[in-house]
C-alpha positions in Angstrom: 111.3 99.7 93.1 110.3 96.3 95.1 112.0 93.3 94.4 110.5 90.1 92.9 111.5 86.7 93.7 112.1 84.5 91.1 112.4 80.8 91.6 114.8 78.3 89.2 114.6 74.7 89.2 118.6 73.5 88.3 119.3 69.7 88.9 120.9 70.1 92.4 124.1 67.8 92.1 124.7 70.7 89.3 124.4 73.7 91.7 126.5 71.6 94.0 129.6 71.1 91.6 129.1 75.4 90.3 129.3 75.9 93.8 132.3 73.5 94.7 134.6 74.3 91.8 133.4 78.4 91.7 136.6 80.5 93.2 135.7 81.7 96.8 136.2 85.6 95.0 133.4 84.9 92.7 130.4 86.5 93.0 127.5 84.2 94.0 125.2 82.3 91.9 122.6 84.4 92.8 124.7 87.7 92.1 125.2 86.0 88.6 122.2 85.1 87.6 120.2 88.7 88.8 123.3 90.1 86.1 122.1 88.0 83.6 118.5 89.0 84.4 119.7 92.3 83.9 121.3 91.9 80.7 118.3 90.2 79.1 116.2 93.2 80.4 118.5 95.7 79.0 118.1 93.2 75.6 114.6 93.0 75.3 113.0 96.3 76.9 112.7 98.9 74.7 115.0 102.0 76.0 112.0 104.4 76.3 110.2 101.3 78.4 113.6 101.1 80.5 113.6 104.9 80.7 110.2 105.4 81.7 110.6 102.3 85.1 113.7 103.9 85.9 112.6 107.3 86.0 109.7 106.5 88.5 109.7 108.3 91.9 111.2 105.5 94.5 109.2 106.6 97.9 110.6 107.5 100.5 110.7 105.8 103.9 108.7 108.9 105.7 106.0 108.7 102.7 106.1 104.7 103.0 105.0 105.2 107.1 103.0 108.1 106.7 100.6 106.0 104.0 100.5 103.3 106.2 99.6 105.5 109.1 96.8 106.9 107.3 95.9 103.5 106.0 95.6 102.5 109.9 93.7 105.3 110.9 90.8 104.8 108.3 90.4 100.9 109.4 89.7 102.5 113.2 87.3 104.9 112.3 83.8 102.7 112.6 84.5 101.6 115.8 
């Protein structure tokens, strides 16, 4: 499943201090906050929802290239 960026504005001499005073063994902010993002998905989407994203086919790297390849070939053929 692609990944989508989300962006966070946080007062910056905030971040700073989590950042200073976080133990070097912690995970990241950024590993902490995608957790939370994943509890309040696991909150708030139904479990059939969940189910039903989850269970979609991921494609594969040779069916990524070959759809691309195709998708090349078709864009030559008025030349």
């Amino acid at each position: 499943m692609p990944n989508a960026r989300v962006i966070v504005t946080f007062d910056s001499e905030k971040l700073s201090a989590i950042q200073q005073f976080t133990d070097k063994a912690s995970p990241s902010v950024e590993n902490q906050l995608r957790d939370q993002l994943e509890k309040i998905y696991l909150k708030s989407v139904p479990a059939p929802v969940r189910q039903y994203i989850d269970g979609k086919p991921k494609p594969t790297v040779q069916e990524k290239k070959k759809s691309e390849q195709a998708a090349g070939t078709h864009r030559g053929d008025s030349d």
